[in-house]
Residue frames relative to the residue before (quaternion, step in Angstrom):
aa qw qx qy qz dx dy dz
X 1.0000 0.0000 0.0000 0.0000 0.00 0.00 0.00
X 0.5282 -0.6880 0.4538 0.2044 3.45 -0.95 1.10
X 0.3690 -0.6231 0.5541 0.4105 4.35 -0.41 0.75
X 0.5538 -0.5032 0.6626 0.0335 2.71 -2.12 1.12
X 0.1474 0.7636 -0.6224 -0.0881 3.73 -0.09 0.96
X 0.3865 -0.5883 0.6736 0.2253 3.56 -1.33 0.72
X 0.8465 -0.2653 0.3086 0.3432 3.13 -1.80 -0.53
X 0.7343 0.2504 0.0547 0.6286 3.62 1.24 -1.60
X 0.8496 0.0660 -0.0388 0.5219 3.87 0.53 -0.47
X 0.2087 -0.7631 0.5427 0.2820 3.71 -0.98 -0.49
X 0.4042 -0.6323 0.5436 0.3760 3.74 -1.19 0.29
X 0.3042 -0.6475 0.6909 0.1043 3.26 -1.40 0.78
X 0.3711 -0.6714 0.5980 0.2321 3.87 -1.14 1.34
X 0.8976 0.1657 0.2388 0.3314 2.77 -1.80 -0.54
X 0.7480 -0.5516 -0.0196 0.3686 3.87 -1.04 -0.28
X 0.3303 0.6647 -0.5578 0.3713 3.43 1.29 1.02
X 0.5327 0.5568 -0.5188 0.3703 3.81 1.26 -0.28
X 0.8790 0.3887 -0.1991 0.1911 3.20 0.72 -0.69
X 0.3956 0.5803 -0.4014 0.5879 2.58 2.04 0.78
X 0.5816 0.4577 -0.3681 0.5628 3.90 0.83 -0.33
X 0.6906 0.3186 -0.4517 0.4663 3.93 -0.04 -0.21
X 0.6924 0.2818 -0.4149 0.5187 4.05 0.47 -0.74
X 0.3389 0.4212 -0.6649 0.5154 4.26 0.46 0.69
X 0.8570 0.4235 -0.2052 0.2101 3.09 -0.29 -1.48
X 0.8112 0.1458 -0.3044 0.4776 3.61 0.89 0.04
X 0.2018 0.7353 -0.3650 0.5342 2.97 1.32 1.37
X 0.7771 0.2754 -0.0692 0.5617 2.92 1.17 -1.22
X 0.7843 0.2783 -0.1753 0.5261 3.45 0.76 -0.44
X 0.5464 -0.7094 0.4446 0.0229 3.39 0.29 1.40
X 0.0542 0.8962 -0.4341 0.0740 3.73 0.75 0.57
X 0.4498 -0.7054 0.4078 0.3658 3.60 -0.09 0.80
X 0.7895 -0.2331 0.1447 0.5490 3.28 1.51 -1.01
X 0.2528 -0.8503 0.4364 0.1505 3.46 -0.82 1.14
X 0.3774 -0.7414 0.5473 0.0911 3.35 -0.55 0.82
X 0.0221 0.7496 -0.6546 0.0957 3.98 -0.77 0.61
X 0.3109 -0.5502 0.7717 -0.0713 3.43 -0.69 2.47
X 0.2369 0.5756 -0.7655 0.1632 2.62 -1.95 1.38
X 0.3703 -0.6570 0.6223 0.2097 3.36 -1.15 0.83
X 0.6774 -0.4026 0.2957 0.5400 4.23 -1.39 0.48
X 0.7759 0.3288 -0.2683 0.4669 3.88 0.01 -1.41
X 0.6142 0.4684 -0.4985 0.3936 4.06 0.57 -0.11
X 0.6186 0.4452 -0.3688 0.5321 3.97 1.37 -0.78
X 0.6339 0.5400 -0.4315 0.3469 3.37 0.46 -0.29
X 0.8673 0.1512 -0.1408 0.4529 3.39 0.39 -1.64
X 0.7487 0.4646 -0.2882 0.3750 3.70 1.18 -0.04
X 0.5699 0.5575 -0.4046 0.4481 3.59 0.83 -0.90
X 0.6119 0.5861 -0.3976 0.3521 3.43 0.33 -0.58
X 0.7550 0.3923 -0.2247 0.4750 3.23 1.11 -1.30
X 0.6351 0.5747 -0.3131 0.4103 3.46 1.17 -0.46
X 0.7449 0.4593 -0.1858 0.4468 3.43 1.12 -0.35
X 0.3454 0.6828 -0.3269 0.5546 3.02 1.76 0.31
X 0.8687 0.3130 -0.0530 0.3802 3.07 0.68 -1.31
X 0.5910 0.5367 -0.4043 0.4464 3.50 1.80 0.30
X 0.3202 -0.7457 0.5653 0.1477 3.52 -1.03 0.65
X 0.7054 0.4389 -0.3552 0.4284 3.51 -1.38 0.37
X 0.7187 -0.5725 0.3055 0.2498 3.39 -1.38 0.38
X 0.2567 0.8990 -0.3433 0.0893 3.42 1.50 0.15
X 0.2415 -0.7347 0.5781 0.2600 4.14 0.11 0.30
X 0.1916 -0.7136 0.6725 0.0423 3.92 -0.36 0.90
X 0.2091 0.7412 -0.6325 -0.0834 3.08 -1.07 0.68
X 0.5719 -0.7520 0.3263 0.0318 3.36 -1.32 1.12
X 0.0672 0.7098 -0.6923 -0.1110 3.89 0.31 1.12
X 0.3365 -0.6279 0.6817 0.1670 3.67 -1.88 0.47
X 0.1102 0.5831 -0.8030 -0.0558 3.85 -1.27 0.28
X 0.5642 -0.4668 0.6150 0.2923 2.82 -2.50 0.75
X 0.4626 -0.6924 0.5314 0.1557 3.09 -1.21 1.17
X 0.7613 0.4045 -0.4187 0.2853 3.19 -1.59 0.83
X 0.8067 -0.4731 0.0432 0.3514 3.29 -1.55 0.80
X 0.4959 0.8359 -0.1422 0.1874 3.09 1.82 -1.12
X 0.7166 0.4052 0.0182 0.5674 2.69 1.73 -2.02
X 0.4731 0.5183 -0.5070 0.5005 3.97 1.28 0.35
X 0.5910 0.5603 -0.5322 0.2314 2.93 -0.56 2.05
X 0.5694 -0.4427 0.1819 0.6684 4.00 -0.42 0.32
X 0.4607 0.5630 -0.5472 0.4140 4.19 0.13 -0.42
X 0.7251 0.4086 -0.2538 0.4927 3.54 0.02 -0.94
X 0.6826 0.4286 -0.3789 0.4547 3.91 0.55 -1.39
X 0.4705 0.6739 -0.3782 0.4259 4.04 0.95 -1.08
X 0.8182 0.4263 -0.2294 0.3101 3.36 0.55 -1.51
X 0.6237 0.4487 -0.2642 0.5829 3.35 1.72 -0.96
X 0.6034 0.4477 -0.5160 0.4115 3.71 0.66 -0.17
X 0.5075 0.5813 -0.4609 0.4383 4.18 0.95 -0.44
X 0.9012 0.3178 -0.1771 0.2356 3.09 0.37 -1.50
X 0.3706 0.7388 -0.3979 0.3982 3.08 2.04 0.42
X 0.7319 0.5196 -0.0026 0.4407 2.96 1.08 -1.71
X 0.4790 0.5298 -0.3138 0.6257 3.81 1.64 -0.33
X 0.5877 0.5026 -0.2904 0.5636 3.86 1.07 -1.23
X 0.4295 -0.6430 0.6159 0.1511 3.66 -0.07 -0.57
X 0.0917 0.8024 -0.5153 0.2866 3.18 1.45 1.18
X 0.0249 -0.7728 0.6301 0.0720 3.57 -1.24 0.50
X 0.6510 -0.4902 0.4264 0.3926 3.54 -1.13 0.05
X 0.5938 0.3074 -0.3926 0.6315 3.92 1.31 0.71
X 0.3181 0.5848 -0.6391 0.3853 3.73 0.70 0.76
X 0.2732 -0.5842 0.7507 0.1433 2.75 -2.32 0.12
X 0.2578 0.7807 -0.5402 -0.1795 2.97 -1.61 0.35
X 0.6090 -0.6428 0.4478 0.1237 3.23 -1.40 1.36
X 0.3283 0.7315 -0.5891 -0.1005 3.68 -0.69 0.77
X 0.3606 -0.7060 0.6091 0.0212 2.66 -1.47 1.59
X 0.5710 0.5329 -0.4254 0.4572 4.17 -0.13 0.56
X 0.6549 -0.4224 0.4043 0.4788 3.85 -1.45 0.32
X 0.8667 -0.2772 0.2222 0.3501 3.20 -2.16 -0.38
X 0.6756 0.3210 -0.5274 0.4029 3.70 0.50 -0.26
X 0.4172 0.5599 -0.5488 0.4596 4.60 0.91 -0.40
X 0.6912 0.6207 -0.2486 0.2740 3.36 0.42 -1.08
X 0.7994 0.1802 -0.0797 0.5676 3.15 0.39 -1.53
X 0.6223 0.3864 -0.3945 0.5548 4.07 0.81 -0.06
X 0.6857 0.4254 -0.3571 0.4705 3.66 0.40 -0.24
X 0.5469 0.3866 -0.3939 0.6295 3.86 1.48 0.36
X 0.9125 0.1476 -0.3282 0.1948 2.82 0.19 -0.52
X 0.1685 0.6603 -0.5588 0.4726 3.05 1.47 1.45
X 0.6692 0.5658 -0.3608 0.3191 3.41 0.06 -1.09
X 0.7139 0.5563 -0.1834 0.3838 3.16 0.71 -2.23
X 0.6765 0.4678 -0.0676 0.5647 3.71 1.35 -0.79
X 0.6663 0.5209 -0.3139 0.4315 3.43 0.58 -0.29
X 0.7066 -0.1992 0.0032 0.6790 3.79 -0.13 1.58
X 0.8056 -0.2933 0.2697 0.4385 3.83 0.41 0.37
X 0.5735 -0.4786 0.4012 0.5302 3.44 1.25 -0.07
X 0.1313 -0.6428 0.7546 -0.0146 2.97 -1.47 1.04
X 0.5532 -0.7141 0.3286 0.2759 3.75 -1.26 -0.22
X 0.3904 -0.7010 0.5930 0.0682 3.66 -0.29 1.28
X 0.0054 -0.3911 0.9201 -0.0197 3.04 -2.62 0.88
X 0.2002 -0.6571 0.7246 0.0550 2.59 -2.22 0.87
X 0.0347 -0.7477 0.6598 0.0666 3.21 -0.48 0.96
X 0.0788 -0.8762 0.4754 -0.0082 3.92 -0.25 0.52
X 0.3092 -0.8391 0.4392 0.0864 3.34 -0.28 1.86
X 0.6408 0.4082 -0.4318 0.4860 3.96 0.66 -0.46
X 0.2468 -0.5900 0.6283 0.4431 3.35 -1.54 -0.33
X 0.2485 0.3691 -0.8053 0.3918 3.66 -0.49 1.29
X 0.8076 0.4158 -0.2620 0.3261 3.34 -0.40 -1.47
X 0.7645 0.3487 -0.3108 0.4442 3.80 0.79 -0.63
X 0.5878 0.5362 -0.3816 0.4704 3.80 1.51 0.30
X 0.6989 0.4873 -0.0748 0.5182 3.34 1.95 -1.27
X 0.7744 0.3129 -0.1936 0.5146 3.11 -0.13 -1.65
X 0.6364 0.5776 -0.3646 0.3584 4.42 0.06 -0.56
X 0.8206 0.0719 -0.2696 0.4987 3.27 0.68 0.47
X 0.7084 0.5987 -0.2865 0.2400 3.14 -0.81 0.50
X 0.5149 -0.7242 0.3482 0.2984 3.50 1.42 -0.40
X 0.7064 0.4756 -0.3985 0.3407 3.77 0.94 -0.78
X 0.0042 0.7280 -0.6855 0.0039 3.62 -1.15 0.76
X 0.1459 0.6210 -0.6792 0.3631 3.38 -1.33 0.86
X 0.1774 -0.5295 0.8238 0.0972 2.92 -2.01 0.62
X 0.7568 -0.5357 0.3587 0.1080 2.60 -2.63 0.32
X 0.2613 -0.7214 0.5648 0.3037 4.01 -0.36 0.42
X 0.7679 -0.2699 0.0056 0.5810 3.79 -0.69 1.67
X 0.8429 -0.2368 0.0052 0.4831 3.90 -0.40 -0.82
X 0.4597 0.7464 -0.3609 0.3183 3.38 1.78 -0.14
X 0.6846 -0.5122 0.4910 0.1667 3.68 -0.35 0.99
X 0.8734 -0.2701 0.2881 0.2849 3.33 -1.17 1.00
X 0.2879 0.8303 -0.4356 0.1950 3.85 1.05 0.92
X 0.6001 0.7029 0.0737 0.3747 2.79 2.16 -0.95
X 0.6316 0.5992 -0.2010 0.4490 3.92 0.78 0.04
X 0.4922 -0.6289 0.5983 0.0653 2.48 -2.26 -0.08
X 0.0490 -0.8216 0.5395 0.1777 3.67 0.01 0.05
X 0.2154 0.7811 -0.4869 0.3263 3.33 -0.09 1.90
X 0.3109 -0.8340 0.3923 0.2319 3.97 -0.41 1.02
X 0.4601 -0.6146 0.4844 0.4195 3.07 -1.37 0.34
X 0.7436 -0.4099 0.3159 0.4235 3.15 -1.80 -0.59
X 0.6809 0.0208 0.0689 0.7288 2.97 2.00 -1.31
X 0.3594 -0.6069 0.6846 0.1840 2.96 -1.94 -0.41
X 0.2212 0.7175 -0.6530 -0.0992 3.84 -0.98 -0.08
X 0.2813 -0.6244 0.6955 0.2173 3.14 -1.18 0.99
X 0.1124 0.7865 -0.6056 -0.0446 3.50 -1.33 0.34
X 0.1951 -0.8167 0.5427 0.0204 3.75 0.31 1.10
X 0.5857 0.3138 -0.7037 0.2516 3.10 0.24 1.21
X 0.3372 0.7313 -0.5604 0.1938 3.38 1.09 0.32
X 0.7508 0.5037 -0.3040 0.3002 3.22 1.01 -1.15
X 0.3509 0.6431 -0.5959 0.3290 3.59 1.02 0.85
X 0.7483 0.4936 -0.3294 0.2964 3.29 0.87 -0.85
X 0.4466 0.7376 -0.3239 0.3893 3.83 1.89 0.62
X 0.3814 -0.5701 0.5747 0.4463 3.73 -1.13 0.19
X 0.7436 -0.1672 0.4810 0.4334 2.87 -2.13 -0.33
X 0.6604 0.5728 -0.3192 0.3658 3.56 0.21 -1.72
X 0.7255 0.5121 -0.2219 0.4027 3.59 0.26 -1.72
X 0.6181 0.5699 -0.3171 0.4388 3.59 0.88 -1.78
X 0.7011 0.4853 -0.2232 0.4724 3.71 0.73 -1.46
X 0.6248 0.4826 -0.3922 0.4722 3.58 0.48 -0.33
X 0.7319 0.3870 -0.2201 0.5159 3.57 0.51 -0.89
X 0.6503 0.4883 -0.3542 0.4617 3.42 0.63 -0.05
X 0.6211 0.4250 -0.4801 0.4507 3.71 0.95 -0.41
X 0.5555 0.4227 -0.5596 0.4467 4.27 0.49 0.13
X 0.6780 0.4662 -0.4516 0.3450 3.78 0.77 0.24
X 0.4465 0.6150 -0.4336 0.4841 3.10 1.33 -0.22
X 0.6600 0.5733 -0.2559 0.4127 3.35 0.80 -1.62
X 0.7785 0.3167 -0.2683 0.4707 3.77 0.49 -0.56
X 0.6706 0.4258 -0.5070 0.3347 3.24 1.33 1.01
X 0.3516 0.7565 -0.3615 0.4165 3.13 2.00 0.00
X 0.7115 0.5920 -0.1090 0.3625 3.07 1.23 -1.89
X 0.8208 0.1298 0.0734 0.5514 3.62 1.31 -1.06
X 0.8748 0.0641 -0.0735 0.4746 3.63 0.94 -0.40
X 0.2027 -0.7460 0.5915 0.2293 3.76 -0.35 0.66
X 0.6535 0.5024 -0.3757 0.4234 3.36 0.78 0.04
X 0.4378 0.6037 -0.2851 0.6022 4.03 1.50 -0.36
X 0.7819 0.4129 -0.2158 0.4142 3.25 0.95 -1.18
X 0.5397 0.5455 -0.2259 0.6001 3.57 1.23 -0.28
X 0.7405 0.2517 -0.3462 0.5182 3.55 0.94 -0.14
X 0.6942 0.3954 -0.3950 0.4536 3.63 0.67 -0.34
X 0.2238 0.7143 -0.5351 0.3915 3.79 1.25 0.39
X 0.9061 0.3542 -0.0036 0.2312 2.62 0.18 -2.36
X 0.5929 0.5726 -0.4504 0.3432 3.44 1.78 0.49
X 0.3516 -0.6667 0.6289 0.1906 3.94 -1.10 0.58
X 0.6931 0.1352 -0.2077 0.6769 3.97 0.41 -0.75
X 0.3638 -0.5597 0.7439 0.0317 3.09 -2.20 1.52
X 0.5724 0.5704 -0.4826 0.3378 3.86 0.88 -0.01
X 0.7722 0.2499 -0.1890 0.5528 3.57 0.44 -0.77
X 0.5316 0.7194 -0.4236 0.1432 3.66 -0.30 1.38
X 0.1537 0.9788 -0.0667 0.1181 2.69 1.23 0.99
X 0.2973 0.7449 -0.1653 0.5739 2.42 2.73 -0.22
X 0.7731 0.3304 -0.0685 0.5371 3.46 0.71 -1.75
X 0.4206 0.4979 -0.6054 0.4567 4.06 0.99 0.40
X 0.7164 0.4727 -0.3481 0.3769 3.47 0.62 -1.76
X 0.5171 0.7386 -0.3124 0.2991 3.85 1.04 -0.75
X 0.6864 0.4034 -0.0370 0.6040 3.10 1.12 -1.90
X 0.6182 0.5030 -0.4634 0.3873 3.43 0.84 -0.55
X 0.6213 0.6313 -0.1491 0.4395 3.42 0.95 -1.24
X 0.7347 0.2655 -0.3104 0.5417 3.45 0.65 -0.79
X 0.5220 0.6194 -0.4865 0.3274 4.10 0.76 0.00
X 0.5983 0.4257 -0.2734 0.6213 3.16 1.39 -1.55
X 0.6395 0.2971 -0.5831 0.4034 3.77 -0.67 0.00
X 0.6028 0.5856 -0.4300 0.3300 3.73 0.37 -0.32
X 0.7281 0.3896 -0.0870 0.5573 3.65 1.01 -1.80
X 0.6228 0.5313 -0.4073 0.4049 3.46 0.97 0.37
X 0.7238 0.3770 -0.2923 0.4986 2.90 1.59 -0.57
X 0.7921 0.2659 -0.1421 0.5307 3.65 1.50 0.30
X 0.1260 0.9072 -0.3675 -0.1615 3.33 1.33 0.53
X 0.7034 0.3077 -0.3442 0.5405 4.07 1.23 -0.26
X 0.7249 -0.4805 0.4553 0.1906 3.65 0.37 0.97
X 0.3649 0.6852 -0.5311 0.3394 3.24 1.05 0.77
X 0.8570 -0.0705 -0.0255 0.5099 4.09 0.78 -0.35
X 0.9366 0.1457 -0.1712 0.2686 3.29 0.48 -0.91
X 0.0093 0.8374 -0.2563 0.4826 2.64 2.54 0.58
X 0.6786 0.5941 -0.2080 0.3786 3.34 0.43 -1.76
X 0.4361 0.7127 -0.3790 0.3979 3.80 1.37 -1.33
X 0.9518 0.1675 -0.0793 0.2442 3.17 -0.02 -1.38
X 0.3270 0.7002 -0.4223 0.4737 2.82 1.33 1.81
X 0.3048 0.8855 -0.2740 0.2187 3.28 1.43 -0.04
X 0.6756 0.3559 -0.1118 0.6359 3.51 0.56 0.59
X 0.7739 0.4386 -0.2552 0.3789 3.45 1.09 -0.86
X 0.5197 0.6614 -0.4715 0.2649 3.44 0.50 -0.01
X 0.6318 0.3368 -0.2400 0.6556 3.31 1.09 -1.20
X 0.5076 0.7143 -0.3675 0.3115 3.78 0.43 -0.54
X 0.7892 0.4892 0.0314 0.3701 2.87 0.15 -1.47
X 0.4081 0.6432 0.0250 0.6474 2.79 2.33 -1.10
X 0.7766 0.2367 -0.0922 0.5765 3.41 0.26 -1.11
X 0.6212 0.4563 -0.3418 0.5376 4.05 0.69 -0.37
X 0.5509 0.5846 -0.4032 0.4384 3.99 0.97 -0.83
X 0.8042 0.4827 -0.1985 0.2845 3.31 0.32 -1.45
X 0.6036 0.5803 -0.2507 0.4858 3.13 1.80 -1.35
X 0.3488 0.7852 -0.2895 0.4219 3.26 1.54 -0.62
X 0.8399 0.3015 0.0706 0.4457 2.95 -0.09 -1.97
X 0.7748 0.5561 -0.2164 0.2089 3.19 0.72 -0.62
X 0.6423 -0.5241 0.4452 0.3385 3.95 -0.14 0.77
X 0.8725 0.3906 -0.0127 0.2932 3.24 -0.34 -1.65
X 0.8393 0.2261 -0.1688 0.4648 3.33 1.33 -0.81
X 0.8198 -0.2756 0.3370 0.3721 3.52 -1.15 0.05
X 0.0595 -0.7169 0.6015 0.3474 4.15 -0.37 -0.26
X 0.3183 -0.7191 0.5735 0.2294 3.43 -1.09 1.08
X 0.7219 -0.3508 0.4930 0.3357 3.56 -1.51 0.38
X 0.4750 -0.6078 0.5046 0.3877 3.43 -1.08 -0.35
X 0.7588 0.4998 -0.1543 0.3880 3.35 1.01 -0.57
X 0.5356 0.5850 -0.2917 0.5346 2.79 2.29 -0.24
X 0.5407 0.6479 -0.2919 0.4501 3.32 1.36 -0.99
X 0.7351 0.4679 -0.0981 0.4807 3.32 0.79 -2.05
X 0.5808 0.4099 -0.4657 0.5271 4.12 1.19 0.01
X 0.7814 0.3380 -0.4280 0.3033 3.81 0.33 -0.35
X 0.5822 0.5117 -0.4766 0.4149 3.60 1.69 -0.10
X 0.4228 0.6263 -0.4730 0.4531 3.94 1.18 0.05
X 0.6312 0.3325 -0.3168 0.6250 4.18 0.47 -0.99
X 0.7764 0.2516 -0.4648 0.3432 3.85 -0.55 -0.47
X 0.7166 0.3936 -0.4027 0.4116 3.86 0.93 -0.41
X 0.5455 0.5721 -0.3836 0.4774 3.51 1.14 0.41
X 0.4513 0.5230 -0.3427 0.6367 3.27 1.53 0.16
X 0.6835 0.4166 -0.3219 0.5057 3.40 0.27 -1.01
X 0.6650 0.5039 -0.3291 0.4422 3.56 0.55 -1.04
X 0.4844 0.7458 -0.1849 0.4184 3.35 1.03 -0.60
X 0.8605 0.3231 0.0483 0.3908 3.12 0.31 -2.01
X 0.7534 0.2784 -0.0568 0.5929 3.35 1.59 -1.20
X 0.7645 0.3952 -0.2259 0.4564 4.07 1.20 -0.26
X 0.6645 -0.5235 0.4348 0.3088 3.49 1.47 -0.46
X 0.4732 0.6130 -0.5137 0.3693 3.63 1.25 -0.35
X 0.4535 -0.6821 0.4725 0.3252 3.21 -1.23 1.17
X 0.8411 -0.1684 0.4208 0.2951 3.21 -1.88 -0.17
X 0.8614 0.3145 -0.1471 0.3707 3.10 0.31 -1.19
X 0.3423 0.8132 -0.0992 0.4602 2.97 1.58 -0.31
X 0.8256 0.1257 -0.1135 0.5382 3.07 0.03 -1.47
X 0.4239 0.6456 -0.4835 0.4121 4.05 1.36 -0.26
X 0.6049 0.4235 -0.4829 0.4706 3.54 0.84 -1.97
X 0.8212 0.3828 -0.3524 0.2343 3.97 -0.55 -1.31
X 0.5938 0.5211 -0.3266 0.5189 3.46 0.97 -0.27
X 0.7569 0.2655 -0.3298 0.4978 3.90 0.19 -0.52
X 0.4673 0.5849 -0.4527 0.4843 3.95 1.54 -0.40
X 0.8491 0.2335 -0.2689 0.3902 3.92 0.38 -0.77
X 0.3684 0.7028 -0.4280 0.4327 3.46 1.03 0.03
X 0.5715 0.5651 -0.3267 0.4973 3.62 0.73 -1.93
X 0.8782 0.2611 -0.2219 0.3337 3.22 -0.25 -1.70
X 0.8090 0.4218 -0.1848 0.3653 3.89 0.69 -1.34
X 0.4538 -0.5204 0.5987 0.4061 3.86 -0.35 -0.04
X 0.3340 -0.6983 0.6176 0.1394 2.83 -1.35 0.83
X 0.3888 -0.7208 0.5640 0.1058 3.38 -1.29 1.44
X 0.3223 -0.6733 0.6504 0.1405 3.47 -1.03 1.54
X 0.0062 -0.7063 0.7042 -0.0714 3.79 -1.14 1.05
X 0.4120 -0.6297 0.6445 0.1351 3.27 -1.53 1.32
X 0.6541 -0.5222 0.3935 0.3803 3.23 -1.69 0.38
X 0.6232 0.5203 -0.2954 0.5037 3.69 1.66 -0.47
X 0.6676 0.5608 -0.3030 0.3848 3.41 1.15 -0.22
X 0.7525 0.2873 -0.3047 0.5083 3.02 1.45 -0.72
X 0.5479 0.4069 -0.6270 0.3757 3.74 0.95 0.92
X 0.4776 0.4861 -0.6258 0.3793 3.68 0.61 -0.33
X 0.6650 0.4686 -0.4557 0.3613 4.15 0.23 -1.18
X 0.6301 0.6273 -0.3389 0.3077 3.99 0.85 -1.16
X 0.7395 0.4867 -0.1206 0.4491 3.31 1.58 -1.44
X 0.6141 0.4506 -0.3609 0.5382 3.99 1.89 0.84
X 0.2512 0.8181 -0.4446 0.2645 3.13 1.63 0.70
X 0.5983 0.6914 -0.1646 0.3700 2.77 0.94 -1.83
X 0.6577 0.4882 -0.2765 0.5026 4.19 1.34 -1.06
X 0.5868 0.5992 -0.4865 0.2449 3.65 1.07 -0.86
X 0.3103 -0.7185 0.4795 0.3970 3.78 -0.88 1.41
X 0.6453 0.5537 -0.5202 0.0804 3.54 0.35 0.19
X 0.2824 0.7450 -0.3526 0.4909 3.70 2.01 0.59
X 0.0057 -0.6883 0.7071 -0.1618 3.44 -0.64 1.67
X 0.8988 0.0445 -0.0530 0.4329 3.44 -1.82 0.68
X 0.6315 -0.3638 0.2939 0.6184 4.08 0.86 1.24
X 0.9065 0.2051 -0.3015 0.2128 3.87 -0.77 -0.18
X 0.5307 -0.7235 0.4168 0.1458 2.87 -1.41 1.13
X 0.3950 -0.8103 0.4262 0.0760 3.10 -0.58 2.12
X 0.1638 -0.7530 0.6190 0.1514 4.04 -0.45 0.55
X 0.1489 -0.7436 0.5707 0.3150 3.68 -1.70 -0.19
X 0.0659 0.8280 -0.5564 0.0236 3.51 0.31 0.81
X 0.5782 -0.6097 0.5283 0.1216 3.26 -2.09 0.88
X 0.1392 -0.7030 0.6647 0.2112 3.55 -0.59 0.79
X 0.7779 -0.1746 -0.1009 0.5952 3.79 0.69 0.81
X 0.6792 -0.3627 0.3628 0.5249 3.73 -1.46 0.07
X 0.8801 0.1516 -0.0898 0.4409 3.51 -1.13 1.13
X 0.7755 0.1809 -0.3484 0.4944 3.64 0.80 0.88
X 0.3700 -0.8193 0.4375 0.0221 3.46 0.22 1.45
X 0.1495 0.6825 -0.7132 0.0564 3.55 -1.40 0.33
X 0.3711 -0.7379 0.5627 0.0326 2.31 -1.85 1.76
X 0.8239 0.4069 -0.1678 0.3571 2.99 -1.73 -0.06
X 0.3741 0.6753 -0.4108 0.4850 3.73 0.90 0.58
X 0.3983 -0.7177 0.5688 0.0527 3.14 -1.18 2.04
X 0.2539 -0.7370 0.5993 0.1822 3.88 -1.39 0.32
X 0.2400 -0.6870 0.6175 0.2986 3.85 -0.51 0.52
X 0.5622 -0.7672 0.2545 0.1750 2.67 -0.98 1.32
X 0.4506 0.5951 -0.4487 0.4914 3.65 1.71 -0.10
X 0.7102 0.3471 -0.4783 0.3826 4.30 0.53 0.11
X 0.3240 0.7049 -0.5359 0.3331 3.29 0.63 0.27
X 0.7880 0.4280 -0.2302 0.3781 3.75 0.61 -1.27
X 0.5505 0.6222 -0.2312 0.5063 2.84 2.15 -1.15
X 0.4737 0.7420 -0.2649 0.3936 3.49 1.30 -0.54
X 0.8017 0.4484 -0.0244 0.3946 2.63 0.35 -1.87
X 0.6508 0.4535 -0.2774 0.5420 3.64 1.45 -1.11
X 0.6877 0.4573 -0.3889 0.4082 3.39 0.63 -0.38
X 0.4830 0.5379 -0.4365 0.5355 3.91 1.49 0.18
X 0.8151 0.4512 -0.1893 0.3102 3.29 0.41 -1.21
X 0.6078 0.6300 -0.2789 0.3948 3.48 1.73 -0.64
């Protein structure tokens, strides 16, 4: 597969990535290289990644506890100590190797650390190698609020390498795969009709580089999210929304991100529906397409005001109102687009029915 160049760097596939990172610190003489990993990314990946680096390089190894919980300044505090205990300098590297929270806290350690230092992402889930690999935004979460936190700043590289994702459930594989769905909703009704039609998430490796490809044509043409950027939020307003709370909440289950981000796709396809014209048929295909794949999430009438009342955080809300992306069909987005506030419920019943 041919590298993905962005604006400032390019992903590297498969095994030319790992021939472009041992060029690359080969060539650039790092005072020291640092390697973010979370418990299950040292376990099932470093092993394989160091196998495969050459030269005399001393790795050293910071650990966080994995998951969504721990993406937050408590966690960034800890890697900024142990940078600075290491004898990090402002010619350090650092490598994260682990899904979307290594990713986006382990940038946005870097970007922040004496002023920023310099970062690879090597991302082991495929959320992170469909999502987090292009685009620059790092940050953690404020208590259960999503992504409030950050910087939007690039690495040196990327490498996508799918064979990490052997080392995933079923559960994980499916989660990352619903932001591919999403970037056919977002850009191709035809993309969407093939990634329908896949049943095993193990052998796709064609359609990472696909999705990878169609993100970066997006953030090239908007790299700080000023308009069409916005696209590939779809799903996330209520999402994000609906993952916070589960988050926070006592009583229920935490959802995945992609689980969260498949039931805010059916209620904003309703909306899209109700206020843009998406046909009929339409909003069935996306609604019986994520059902198949995601459990379906049982919400009280208190759950979905506690989820109604974290609108208000979504960063895509300017001047008080709450900004939506909705589809005037599969594959032609609009931004910026209020909801009266009586389809929400109407929303919601039409998920739940």
């Amino acid at each position: 597969m041919d590298s993905i160049i962005t604006a400032t760097y390019a992903v590297h596939f498969k095994e030319i990535a790992y021939q472009r990172i041992n060029e690359h610190l080969g060539a650039k003489k790092y005072s020291k290289v640092f390697i973010l990993v979370d418990e299950n990314t040292k376990a099932d990946c470093l092993p394989l990644f160091l196998n495969q680096m050459t030269g005399n390089i001393n790795f050293e190894v910071i650990e966080i506890a994995s998951g969504e919980i721990h993406k937050n300044i408590a966690t960034c505090t800890a890697v900024w100590e142990s940078l600075s205990e290491k004898d990090a300098d402002r010619k350090s590297l650092l490598i994260n190797l682990g899904g979307g929270v290594v990713t986006d806290l382990g940038g946005f350690v870097a970007s922040t650390f004496k002023r920023g230092i310099a970062f690879i992402n090597i991302p082991t889930t495929l959320l992170a190698m469909v999502d987090a690999s292009v685009g620059g935004k790092t940050g953690v979460d404020l208590g259960p609020l999503k992504n409030q936190i950050g910087v939007i700043n690039q690495p040196e590289m990327v490498l996508v390498i799918p064979n990490f994702l052997k080392t995933l459930n079923q559960r994980q594989l499916r989660s990352g795969f619903a932001e591919m769905l999403k970037h056919g909703l977002i850009q191709s009704a035809n993309y969407w009709n093939i990634l329908k039609q896949i049943e095993e998430y193990e052998e796709i490796d064609d359609l990472i580089y696909d999705s990878v490809v169609i993100k970066n044509k997006v953030v090239l043409e908007d790299p700080t999210e000023q308009n069409l950027r916005k696209i590939l939020n779809y799903g996330h307003t209520l999402g994000h929304a609906v993952e916070s709370y589960f988050l926070e909440s006592e009583d229920h289950e935490t959802l995945l991100h992609g689980e969260a981000i498949a039931v805010g796709m059916v209620l904003e396809a309703y909306l899209s529906h109700r206020l843009k014209g998406m046909p009929k048929k339409e909003l069935e295909d996306i609604k019986t397409t994520f059902l198949a794949r995601y459990p379906k999430v049982a919400f009280t009438k208190e759950d979905i005001n506690e989820i109604l009342k974290l609108l208000k955080f979504d960063k895509k809300n300017s001047h008080g109102k709450i900004n939506f992306v909705l589809l005037q069909n599969i594959g032609n987005p609009l931004i910026d687009i209020q909801i009266p506030l009586e389809l929400y419920e109407d929303a919601f019943s039409y998920y739940k029915d």
